[in-house]
C-alpha positions in Angstrom: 48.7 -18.5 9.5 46.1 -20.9 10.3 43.5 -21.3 7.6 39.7 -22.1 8.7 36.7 -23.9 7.1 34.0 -21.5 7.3 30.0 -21.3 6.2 28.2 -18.3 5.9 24.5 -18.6 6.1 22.0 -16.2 4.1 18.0 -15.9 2.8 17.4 -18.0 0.2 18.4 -15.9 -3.6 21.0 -14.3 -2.1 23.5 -16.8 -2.2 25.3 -15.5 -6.0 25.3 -11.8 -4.1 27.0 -13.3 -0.6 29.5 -15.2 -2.9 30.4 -11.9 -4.5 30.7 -10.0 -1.1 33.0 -12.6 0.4 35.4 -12.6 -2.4 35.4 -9.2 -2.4 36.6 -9.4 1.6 39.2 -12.1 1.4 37.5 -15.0 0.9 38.8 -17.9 -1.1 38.0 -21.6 -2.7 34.1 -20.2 -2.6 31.6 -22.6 -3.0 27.5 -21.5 -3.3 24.7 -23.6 -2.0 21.2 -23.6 -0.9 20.9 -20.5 1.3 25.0 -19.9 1.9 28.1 -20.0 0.5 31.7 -22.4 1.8 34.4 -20.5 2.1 38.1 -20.4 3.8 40.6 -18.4 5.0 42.2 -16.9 8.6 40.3 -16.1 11.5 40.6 -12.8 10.7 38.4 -13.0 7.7 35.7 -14.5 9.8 35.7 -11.8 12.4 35.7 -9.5 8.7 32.7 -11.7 7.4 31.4 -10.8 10.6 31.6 -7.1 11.1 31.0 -6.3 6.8 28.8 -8.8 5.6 25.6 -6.8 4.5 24.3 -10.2 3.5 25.1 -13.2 5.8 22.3 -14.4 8.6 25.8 -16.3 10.0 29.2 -17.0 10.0 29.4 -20.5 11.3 32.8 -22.3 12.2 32.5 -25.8 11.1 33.8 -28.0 13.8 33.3 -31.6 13.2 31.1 -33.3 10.5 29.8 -37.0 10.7 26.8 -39.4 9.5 23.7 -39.8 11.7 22.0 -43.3 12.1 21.0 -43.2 15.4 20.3 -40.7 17.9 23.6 -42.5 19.9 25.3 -41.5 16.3 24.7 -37.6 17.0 25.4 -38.1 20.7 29.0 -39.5 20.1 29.9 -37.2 17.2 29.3 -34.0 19.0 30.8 -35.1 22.1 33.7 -36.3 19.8 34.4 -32.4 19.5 37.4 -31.1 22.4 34.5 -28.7 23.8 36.8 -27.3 26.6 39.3 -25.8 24.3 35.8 -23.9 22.9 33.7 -23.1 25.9 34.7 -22.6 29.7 32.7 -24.5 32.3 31.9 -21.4 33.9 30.1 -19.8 30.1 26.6 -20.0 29.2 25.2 -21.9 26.0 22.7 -22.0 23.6 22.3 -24.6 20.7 20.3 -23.8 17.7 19.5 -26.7 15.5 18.0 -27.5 12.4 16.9 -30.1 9.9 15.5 -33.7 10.6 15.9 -37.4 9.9 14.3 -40.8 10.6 16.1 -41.0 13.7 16.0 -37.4 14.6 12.0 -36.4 14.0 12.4 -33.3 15.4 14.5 -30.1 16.1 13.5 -30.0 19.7 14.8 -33.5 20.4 18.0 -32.8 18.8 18.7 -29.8 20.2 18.5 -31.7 23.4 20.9 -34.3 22.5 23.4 -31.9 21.5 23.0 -30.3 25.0 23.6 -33.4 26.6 26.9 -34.5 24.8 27.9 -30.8 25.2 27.6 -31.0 28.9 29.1 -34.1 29.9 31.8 -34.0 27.4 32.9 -30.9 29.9 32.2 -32.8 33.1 34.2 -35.2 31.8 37.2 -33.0 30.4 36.8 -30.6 33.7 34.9 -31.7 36.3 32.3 -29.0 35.9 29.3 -28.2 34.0 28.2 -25.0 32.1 24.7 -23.6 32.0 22.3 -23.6 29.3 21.1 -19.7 28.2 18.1 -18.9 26.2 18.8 -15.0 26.3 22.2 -13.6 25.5 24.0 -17.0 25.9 28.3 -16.4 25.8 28.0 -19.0 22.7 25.6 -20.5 20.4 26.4 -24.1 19.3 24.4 -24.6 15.4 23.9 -28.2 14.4 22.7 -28.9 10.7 21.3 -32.3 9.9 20.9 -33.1 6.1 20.7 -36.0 4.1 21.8 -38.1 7.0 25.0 -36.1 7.9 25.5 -33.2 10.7 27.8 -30.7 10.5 28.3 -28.9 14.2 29.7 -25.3 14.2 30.3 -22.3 16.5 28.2 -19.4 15.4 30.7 -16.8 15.2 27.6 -13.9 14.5 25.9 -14.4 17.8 22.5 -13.3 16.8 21.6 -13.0 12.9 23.8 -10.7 11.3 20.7 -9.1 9.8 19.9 -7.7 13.1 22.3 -4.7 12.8 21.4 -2.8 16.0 19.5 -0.3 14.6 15.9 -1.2 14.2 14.2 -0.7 17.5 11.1 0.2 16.1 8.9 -0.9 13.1 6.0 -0.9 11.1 3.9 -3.5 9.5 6.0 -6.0 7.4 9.2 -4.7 7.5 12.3 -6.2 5.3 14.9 -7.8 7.2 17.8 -5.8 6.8 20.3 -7.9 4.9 17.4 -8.2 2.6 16.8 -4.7 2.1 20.6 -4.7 1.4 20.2 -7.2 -1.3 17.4 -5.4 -2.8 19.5 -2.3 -2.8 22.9 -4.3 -4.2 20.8 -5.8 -6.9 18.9 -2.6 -8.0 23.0 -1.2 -8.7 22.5 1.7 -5.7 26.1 1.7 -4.6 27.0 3.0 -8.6 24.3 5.5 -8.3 25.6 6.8 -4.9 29.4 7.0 -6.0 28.2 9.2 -9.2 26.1 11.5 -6.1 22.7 10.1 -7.6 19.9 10.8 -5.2 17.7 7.7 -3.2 14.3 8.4 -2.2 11.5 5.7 -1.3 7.9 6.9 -0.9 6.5 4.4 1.3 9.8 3.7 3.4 7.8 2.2 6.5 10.9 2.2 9.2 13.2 3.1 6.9 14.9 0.2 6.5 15.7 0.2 2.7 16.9 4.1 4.0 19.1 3.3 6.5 20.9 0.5 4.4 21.6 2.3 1.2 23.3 5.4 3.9 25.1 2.3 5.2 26.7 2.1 1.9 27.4 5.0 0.7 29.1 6.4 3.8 31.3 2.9 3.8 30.0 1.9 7.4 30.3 -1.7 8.2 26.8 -3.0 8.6 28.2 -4.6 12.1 29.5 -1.3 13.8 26.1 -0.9 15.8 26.4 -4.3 17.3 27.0 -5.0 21.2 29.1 -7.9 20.5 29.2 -11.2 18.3 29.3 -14.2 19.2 33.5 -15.4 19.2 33.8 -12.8 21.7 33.5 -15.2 24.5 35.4 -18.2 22.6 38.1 -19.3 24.4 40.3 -18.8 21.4 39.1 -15.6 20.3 42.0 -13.4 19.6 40.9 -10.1 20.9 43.7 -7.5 19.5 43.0 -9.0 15.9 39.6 -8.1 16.7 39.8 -4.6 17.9 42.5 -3.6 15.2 39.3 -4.5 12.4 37.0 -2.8 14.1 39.4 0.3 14.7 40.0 0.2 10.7 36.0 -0.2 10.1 35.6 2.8 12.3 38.3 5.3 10.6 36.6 4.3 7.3 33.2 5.4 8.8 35.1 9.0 10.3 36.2 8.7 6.6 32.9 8.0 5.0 30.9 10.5 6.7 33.2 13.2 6.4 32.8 13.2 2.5 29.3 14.6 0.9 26.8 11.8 1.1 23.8 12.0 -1.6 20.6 12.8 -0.6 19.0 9.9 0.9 15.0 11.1 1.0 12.7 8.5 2.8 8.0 9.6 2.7 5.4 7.9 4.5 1.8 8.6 4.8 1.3 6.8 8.0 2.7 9.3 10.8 3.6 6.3 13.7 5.6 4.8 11.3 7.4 7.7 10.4 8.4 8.3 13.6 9.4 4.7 13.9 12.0 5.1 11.1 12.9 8.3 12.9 13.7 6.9 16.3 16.2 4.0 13.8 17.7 6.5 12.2 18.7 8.6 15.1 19.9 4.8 16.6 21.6 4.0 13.0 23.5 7.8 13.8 23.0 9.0 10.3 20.2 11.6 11.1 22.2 14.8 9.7 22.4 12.4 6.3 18.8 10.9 6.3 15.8 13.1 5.8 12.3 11.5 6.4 8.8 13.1 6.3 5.3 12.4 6.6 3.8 12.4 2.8 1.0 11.3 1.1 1.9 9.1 -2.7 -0.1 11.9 -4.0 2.5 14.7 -3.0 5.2 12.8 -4.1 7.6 14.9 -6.3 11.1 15.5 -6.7 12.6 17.5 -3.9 12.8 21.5 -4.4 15.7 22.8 -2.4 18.0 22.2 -4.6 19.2 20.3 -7.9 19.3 16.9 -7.6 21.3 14.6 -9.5 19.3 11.6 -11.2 19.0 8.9 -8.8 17.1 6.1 -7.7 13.7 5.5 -6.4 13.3 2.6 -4.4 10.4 1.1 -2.7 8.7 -1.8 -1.5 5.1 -0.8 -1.0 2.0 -3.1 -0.3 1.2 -6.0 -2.1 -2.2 -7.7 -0.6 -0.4 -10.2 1.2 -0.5 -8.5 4.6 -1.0 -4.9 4.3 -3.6 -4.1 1.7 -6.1 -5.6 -0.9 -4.7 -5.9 -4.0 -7.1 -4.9 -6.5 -7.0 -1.3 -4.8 -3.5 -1.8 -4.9 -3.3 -1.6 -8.9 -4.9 1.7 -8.6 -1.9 3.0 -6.1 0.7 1.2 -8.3 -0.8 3.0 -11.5 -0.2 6.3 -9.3 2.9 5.5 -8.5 3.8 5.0 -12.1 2.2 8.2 -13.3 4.3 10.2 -10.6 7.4 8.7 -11.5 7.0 9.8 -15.4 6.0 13.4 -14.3 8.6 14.0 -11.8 12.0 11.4 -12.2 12.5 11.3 -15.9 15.3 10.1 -16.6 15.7 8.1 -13.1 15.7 4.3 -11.9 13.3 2.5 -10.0 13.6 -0.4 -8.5 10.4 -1.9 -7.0 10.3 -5.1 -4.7 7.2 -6.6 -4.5 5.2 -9.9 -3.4 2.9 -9.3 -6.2 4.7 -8.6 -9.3 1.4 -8.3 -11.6 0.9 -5.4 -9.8 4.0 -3.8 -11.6 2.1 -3.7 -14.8 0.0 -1.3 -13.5 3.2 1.4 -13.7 2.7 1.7 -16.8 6.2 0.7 -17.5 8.5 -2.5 -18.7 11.1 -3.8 -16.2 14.2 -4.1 -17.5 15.7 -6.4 -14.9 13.8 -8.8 -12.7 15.5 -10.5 -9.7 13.3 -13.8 -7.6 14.2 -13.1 -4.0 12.3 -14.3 -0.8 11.1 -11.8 2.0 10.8 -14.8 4.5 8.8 -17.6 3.3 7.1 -15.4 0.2 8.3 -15.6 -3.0 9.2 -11.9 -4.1 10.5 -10.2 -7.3 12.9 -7.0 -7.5 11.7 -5.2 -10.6 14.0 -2.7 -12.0 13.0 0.3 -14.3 14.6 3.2 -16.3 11.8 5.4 -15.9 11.1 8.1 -19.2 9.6 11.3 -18.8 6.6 11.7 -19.8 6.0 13.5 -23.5 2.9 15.9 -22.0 2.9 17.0 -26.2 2.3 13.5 -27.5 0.4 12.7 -24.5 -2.0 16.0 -25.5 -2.0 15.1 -29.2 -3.4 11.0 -28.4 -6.1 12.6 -25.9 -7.0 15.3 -28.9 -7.0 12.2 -31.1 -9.4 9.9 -28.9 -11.5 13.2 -28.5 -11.5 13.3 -31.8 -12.1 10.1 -32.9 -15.1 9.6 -30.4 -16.9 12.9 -31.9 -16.2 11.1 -35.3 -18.3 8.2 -34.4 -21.0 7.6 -37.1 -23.5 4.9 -37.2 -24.7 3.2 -39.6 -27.6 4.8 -41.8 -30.5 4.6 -40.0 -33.8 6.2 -40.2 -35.2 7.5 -37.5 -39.0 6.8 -36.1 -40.4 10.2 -35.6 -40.3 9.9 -31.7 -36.4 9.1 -32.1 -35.9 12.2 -34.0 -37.8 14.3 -31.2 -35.7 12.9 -28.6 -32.4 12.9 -30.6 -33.3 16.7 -30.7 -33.8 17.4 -27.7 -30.9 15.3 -26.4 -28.8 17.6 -28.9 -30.4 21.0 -27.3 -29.3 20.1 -23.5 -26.4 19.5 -24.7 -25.8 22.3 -26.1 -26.9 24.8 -23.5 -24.9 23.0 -20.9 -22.0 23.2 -23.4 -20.2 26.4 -21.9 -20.7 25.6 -18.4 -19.4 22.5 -18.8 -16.3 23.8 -20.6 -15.6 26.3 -18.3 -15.9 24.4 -15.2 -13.8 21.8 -16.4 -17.2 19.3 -15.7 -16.5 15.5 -17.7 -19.5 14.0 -15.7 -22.9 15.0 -15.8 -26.6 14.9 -16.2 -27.9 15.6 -19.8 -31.2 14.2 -19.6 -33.8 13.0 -16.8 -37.1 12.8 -18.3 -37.8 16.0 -19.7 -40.4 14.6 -21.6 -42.8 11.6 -19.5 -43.3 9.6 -22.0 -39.5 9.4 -22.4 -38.8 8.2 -18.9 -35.0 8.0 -18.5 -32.2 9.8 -17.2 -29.1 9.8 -18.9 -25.5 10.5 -17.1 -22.8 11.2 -19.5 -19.2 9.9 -17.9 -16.3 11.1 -19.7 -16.4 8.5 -23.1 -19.4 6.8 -21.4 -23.2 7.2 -21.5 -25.5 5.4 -18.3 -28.8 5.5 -19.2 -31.4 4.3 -16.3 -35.1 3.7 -17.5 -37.8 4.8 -15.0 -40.2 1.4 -14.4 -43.3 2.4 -16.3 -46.3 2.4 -13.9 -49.0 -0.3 -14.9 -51.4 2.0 -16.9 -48.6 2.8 -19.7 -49.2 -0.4 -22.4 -46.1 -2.6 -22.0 -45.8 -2.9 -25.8 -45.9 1.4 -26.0 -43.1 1.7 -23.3 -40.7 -0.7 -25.1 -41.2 1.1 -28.8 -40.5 4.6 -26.7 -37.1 2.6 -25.2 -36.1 1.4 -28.7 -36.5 5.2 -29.7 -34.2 6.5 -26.9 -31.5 3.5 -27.6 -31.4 4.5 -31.4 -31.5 8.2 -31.1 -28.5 8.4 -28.4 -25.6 7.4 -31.0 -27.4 9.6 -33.5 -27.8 12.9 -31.1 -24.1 11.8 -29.2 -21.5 10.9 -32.0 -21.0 7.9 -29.3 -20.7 3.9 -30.1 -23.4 2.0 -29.2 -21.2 -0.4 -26.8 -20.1 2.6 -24.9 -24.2 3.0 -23.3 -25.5 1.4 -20.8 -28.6 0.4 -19.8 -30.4 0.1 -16.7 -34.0 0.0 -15.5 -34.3 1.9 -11.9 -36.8 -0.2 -9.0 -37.3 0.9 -5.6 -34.7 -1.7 -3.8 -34.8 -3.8 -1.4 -32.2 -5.4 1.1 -28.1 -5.5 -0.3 -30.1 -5.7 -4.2 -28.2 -2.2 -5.1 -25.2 -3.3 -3.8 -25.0 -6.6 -5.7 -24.0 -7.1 -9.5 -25.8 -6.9 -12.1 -26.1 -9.9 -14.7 -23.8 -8.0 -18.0 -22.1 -9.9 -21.0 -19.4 -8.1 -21.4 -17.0 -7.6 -18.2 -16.2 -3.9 -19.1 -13.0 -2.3 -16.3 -14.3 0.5 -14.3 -12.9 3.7 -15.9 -11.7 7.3 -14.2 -13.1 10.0 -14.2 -11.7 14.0 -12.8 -14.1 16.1 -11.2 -12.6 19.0 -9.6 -9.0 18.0 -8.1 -10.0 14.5 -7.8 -9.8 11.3 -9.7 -12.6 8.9 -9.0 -13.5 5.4 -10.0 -17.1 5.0 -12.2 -18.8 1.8 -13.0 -21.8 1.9 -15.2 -21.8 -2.1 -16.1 -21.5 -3.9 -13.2 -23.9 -1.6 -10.3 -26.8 -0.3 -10.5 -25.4 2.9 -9.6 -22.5 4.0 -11.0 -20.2 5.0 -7.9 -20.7 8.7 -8.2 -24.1 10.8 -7.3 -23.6 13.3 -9.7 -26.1 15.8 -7.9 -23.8 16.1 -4.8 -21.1 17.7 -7.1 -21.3 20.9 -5.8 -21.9 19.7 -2.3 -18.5 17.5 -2.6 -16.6 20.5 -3.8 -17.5 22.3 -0.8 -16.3 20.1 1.4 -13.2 20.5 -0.3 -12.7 24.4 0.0 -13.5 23.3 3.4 -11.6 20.5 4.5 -8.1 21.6 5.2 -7.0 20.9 8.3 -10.2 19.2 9.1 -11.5 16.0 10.6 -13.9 14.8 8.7 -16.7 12.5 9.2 -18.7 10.6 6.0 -21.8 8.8 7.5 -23.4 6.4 4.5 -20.7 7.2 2.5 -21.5 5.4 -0.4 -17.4 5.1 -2.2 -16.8 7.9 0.0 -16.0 10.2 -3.2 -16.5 13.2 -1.0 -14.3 12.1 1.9 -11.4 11.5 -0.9 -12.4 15.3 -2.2 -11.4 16.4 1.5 -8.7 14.3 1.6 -6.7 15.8 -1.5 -7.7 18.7 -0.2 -6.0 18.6 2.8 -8.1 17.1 5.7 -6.6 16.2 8.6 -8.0 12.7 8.7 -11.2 11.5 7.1 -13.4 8.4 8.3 -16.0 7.2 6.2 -18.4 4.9 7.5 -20.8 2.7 5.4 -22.3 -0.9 5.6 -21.7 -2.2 1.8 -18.4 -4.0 2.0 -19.0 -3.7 -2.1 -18.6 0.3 -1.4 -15.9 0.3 0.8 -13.5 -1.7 -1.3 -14.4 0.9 -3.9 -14.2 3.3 -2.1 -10.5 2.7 -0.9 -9.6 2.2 -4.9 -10.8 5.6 -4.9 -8.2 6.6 -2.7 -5.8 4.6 -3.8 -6.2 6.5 -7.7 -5.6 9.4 -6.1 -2.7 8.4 -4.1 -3.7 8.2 -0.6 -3.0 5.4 1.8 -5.8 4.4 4.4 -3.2 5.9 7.6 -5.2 8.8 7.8 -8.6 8.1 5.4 -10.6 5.0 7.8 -12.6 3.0 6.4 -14.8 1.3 8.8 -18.3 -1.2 7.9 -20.8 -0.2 10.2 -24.5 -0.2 10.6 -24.4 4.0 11.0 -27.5 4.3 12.8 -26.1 2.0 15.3 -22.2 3.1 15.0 -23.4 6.7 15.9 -24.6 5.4 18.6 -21.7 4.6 20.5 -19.1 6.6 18.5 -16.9 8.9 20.1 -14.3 11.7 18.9 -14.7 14.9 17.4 -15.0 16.2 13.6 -15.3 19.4 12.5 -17.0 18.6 9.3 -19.8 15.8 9.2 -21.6 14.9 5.7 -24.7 12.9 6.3 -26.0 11.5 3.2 -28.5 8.6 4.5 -30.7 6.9 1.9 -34.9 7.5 1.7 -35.3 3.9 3.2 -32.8 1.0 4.1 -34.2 -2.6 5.3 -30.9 -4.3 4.8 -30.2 -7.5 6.4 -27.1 -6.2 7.9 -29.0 -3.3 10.2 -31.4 -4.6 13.6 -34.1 -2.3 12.4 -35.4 -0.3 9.7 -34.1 3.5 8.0 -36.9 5.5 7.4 -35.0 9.3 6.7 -38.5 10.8 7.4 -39.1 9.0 10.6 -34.7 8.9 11.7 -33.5 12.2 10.5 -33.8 13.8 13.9 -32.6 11.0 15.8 -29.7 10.6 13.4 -28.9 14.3 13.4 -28.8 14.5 17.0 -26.5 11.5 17.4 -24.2 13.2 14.3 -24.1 16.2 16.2 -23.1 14.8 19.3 -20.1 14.4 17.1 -19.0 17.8 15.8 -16.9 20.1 17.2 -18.4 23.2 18.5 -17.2 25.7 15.6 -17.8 22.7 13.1 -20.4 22.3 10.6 -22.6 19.3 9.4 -24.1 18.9 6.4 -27.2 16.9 6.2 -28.9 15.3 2.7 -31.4 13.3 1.5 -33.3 12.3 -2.3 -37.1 11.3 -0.4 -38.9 14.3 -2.6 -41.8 14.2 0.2 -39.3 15.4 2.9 -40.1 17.8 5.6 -37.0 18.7 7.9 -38.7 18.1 11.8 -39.2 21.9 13.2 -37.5 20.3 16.3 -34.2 19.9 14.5 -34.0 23.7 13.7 -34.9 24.6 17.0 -32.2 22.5 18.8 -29.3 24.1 15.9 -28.6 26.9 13.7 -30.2 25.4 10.3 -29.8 26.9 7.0 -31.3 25.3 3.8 -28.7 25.4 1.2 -30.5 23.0 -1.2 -30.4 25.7 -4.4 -26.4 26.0 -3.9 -26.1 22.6 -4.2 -27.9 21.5 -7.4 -25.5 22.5 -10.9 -27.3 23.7 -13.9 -27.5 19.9 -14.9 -30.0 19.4 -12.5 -32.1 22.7 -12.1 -34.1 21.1 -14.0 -35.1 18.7 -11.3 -35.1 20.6 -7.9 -36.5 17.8 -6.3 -33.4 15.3 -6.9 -32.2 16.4 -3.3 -32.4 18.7 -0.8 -29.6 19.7 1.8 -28.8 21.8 5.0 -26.2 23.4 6.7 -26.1 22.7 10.6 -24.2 24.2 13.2 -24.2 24.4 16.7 -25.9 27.1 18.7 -23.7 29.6 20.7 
């Protein structure tokens, strides 16, 4: 039998993986380089390479080979190639070339030139010409110029391999699928699958990584889909060699299927995409093996129905490049890793990435890393043996850091008499609130806001940390007076706290003007933002950098109605600050949640927000918008609105000015413009002069729920806000 010279073309890394594959198929004297492996054999092992190569871009048939000086040089040595004994006069053509020298500048212009030889070679052997075709061509001609030499082949593949058939829909970024392949050859799925270990990916976009590893495990030729390839309209294609392989891939497929596949699990949050990797699946015909549904990171778990065997998770989520900003992304990736330890002990993942230092955010130490390119962009496959979390030890270090905080004591120091009043009666709120706070599960909360004037602060306590905010003294209080006062406070808090001195910060509160709250403050130390739970929520605080320190304590209550509220729900945030309350309705079920605010600061804090708490931005929007102006224009429909506007706004970024005394009813109006007619809007403000316009409450039903929504932590300020519950009239 006839032995060929054949080159199989592939995405740069995968060349070690392709040279393994084609040994496996036949192949023999192998030789790897830059992006594809040399290798011989029959023609029936190209028509193999072909039809099971889950790797390849190409199988190329080298025909002739020959050094290029000139232009005239790559004329004569492709029309040096017996072209009738290839292609009929009557066929169609397409030549794809690639690479360049100083007589070739550029791939259009040698293209051409191949064309040309092509052509008249056949006028000359025939008398007749054949046609040049762009789109579905009976056979592609591939020149390859390097280092002064060209190397024309027939593509055997056609189109690229990787193009199984399959994908006729897909999301953003999608893996190629012989890349996906690799990922999944690399990460050792086909041992998992033989030993009936499970594969589930939680952000599977079109499902490609899915539809591979089924591939696999049923034994289904990654070619089987195809319409054709491209030797079948070679002249010397040999067409009964060719159906007898595909007959025998096709019994191993009856064969594959018919044995119990393990369960291949593929999650989404983005709905459209979903059904994208839906629509492929059914195409791939591997929907009775495939499950997919639409689910949030956050509700990612092990599947219930029944016992699963340990498997693999596998996954290539979002890594900044395209799809999302990558410091929120650390925030989802420590998720991830969190999940994985609570629910897939004693699984593998395998995570393929863009960004590999988002990987240390899991939590977790790769035991195998693998460079492969997605395209043009240096990528890493990062694989895992994932440990379950020991919720005992876990308990015993959190007793341990509790403990060890309350342990805290500072260095002897006297206290000035004025300390030693306000250590007291930092130690007396915080032992009336002590209950409540235990019993309502509360980490965050007001202990102080100047209970006594000449002690002008107000001091938040979150979780470890303690954000202290000075009141600016008016001008009659005796500069020198004020400051001995704010050297009591600073050296009775450790005292009357147990907490270390570098855990408190300190700010001074001024009215603000323009983007000044939105912009950093001038600190020594760069100090991470830290999480904090409040209800069933995890949400991002800041006390060093901000003014403010992401989270308006006051509007706890207020955010944790929302939440009893939200399921099912559209839900509307209007100045929604780092939209803590839209990720409250979120994890508690909303249907979708937009949250509209002008600080570009707030909203990439506010999508960290989500992004702790496992929630992609598919069905939580984000949008930076003037509101006055967005509600405006807006359309849609929400049955729950929160509308939160500050006392007074003259950033440079709105046309006008905010005044909430002089825009409330305007802004109401346009809000309820907005909300469904059984829906409910729920309208704030912190201007302690406020009067709600007596037109507003004769336009809607209007109920002032300002007393439900202030916690014992701040009864002792009832002026701190006040809110109303709005509905439409019947």
């Amino acid at each position: 039998m006839t032995k060929y010279d054949f080159f199989a073309t592939c995405p740069k890394g995968l060349e070690n993986l392709l040279f393994t594959e084609l040994q496996a198929l036949g192949a023999e004297t192998l030789r790897e380089t830059v992006a594809g492996v040399y290798f011989t054999g029959e023609l029936s092992l190209g028509y193999r390479a072909c039809l099971w190569s889950r790797l390849a871009n190409k199988i190329l048939l080298p025909l002739n080979q020959f050094s290029v000086s000139s232009d005239q040089d790559l004329y004569d040595g492709v029309a040096a190639v017996p072209w009738a004994e290839h292609v009929s006069p009557s066929s169609t053509f397409v030549v794809d070339f690639s690479g360049s020298s100083f007589a070739i500048r550029n791939t259009q212009f040698g293209a051409l030139k191949t064309k040309d030889a092509i052509v008249d070679a056949l006028r000359t052997a025939t008398g007749e010409r054949p046609s040049i075709a762009k789109q579905n061509p009976d056979l592609r001609v591939n020149v390859r110029l390097s280092r002064g030499r060209a190397t024309v082949s027939l593509d055997l593949s056609g189109e690229s391999l990787h193009r199984r058939g399959y994908r006729l829909k897909q999301g953003a970024a999608p893996l190629k699928e012989n890349l996906a392949a690799a990922v999944l050859l690399r990460a050792g799925w086909p041992a998992v699958a033989a030993k009936g270990g499970a594969l589930i990916d939680p952000m599977c976009g079109s499902g490609t990584l899915l539809i591979e590893a089924a591939l696999m495990a049923a034994d289904i030729a990654p070619g089987l889909l195809r319409p054709r390839f491209g030797f079948e309209r070679w002249l010397q294609h040999q067409n009964d060699l060719w159906l007898s392989l595909r007959e025998e891939a096709r019994e191993r497929k009856r064969a594959g299927l018919a044995k119990p596949l393990p369960e291949i699990r593929g999650y989404d949050a983005d709905v459209h995409v979903i059904r994208a990797a839906e629509a492929n699946v059914l195409t791939a015909k591997l929907d009775h093996w495939v499950r997919l549904s639409r689910k949030e990171l956050k509700d990612f778990t092990q599947p219930t129905h029944k016992q699963l065997e340990a498997g693999m998770v596998v996954t290539n989520p979002p890594y900044g490049e395209r799809l999302g900003d990558a410091d929120a992304l650390a925030y989802l990736y420590r998720y991830l890793g969190d999940r994985m330890r609570e629910s897939f002990g004693g699984w593998q993942l395998a995570i393929f990435t863009g960004n590999p230092a988002l990987c240390h955010e899991l939590g977790m130490k790769a035991h195998k890393k693998y460079k492969l390119y997605n395209g043009t962009l240096e990528s890493e496959l990062l694989l895992f043996d994932v440990h379950a979390r020991d919720e005992q030890a876990l308990a015993a270090a959190r007793e341990a850091q509790s403990l060890e905080r309350r342990a805290y004591v500072p260095a002897e120091v006297t206290l000035s008499a004025g300390a030693e009043m306000f250590a007291n009666r930092l130690k007396k709120n915080q032992k009336q609130l002590a209950k409540w706070l235990k019993k309502e599960s509360i980490e965050c909360y007001r202990l102080y806001d100047a209970d006594m004037p000449e002690y002008a602060v107000a001091i938040d306590v979150y979780g470890p940390l303690v954000h202290v905010q000075e009141y600016a003294a008016p001008s009659s209080v005796d500069e020198r007076a004020a400051k001995r006062r704010f050297d009591d406070i600073k050296a009775a808090i450790p005292v009357a706290l147990g907490v270390d001195p570098a855990d408190v910060s300190y700010k001074q509160r001024r009215r603000n003007s323009g983007s000044s709250q939105y912009e950093k403050l001038s600190v020594r130390t760069k100090r991470e933002p830290i999480s904090v739970r409040e209800g069933q929520v995890k949400l991002l605080v800041d006390v060093w950098q901000y003014l403010d320190s992401g989270l308006f304590l006051d509007h706890r209550p207020l955010r944790l109605r929302i939440a009893s509220e939200a399921r099912n729900k559209r839900f509307l945030n209007l100045f929604c600050y780092t939209a803590s309350a839209s990720v409250h309705a979120a994890v508690a079920g909303a249907k979708y949640t937009l949250s509209v605010d002008m600080s570009r600061t707030y909203l990439d804090w506010a999508r960290k927000n989500f992004a702790e708490n496992g929630l992609g931005e598919q069905k939580n929007r984000l949008e930076q918008a003037d509101c006055m102006q967005w509600l405006r224009t807006a359309e849609g429909e929400y049955d729950l609105i929160m509308l939160d506007p500050p006392s007074f706004s003259n950033s440079k970024r709105m046309d006008g000015v905010l005044d909430v005394q002089r825009d409330h009813g305007q802004l109401i109006d346009d809000a309820m413009r907005l909300l469904a007619a059984s829906g409910t809007l729920y309208f704030s403000n912190n201007l302690r002069t406020f009067v709600l316009d007596e037109s507003v409450q004769a336009r809607y039903n209007v109920e002032n729920i300002s007393p439900q929504t202030l916690d014992k932590d701040f009864q002792r300020n009832s002026k701190i806000h006040q809110c109303w519950k709005i509905t439409h009239r019947d």
